[in-house]
GUVOPA-631593 format. One line per field, with one value per residue (C-alpha): y negated, x negated, z negated; residue in three letters; residue number from 0. Coordinates in steps of 0.02 Angstrom, whole numbers. Each point is the difference from the previous one (the first is absolute). Layout:
N
y [Y,...]
x [X,...]
z [Z,...]
aa [ALA,...]
i [NUM,...]
This chain:
118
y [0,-190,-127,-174,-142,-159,-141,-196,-90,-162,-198,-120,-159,-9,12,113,205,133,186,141,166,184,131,179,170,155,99,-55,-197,2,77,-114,-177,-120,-175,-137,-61,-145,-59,-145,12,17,30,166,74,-30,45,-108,112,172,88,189,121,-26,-200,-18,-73,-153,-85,-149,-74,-174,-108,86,-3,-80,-31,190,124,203,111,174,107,181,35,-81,35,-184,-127,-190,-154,-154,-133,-163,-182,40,-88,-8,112,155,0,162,174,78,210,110,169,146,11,61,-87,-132,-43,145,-2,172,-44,-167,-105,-91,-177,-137,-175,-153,-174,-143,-171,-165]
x [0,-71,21,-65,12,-12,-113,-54,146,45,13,-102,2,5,-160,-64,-52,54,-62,133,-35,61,-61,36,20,-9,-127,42,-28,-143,57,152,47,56,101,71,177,83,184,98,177,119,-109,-77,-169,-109,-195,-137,-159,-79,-159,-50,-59,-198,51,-54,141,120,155,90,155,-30,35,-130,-137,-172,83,19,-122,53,-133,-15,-120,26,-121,111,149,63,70,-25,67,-93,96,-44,52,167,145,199,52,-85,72,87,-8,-156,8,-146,64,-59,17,-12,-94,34,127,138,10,-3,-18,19,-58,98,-47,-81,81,-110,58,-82,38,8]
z [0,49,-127,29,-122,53,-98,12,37,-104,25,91,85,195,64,-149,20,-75,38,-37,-3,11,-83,62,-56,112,76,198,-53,98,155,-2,68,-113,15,-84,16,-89,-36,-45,-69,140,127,78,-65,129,34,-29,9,41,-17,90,-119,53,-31,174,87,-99,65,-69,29,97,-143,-124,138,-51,-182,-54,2,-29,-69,-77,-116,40,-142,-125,85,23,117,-32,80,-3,22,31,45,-62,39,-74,139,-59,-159,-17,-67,84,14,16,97,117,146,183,115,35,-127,-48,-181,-88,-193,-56,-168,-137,85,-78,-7,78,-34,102,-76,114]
aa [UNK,UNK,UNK,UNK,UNK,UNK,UNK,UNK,UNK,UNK,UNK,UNK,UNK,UNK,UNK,UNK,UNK,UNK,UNK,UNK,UNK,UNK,UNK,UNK,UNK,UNK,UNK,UNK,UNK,UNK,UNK,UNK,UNK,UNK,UNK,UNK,UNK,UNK,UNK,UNK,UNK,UNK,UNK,UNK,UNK,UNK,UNK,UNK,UNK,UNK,UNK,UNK,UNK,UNK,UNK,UNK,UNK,UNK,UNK,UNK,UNK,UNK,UNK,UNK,UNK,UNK,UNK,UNK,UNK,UNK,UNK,UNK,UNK,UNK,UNK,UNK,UNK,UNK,UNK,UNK,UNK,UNK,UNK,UNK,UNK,UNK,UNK,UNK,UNK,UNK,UNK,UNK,UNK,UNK,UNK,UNK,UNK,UNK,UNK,UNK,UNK,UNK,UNK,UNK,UNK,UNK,UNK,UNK,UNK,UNK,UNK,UNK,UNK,UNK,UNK,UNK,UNK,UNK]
i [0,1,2,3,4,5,6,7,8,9,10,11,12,13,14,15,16,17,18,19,20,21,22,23,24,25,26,27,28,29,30,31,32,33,34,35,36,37,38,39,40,41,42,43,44,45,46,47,48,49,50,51,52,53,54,55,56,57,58,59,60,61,62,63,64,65,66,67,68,69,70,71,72,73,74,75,76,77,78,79,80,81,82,83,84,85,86,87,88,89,90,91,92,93,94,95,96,97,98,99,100,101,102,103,104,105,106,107,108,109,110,111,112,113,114,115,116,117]
């Protein structure tokens, strides 16, 4: 069974950083893609990130580019998110989950909130 457990999220003004990250159980985390997703109230989850198992190939949603940055340590069996330049727009529940490549979630987190401030 795949747990993840989603950590880092909090408040900060626009234009801070914040890293989350995702910490995974299961032997196959390293042989697995993972992604980021985030949601607002009312509105569908949608993806913002994703990393190959080998870390060798990323994608990003257009409006993350050149602020985000995905990553992974299959040695610790973790995903992080560094996010920076934030704005009030990405405030939102961010979710750490497995997937298929590219983006087909198997297992999903608990989410962590992120609150950007104007």
């Amino acid at each position: 069974q795949v747990q993840l457990a989603e950590s880092g999220g909090g408040l900060v003004q626009a234009g801070g950083s914040l890293r989350l990250s995702c910490a995974a159980s299961g032997r196959t985390f390293s042989s697995s893609a993972m992604c980021w997703f985030r949601q607002v109230p009312g509105k569908e989850r949608e993806f913002v990130a994703a990393i190959t198992w080998s870390g060798g190939v990323t994608r990003y949603t257009d409006s993350v580019k050149g602020r985000f940055t995905i990553s992974r340590d299959n040695t610790k069996n973790t995903v992080d998110l560094q996010m920076n330049s934030l704005k009030p727009e990405d405030t939102a529940v961010y979710y750490c989950a497995r997937v298929t490549w590219p983006m087909t979630p198997e297992y999903w987190g608990q989410g962590t909130q992120v609150t950007v401030s104007s």
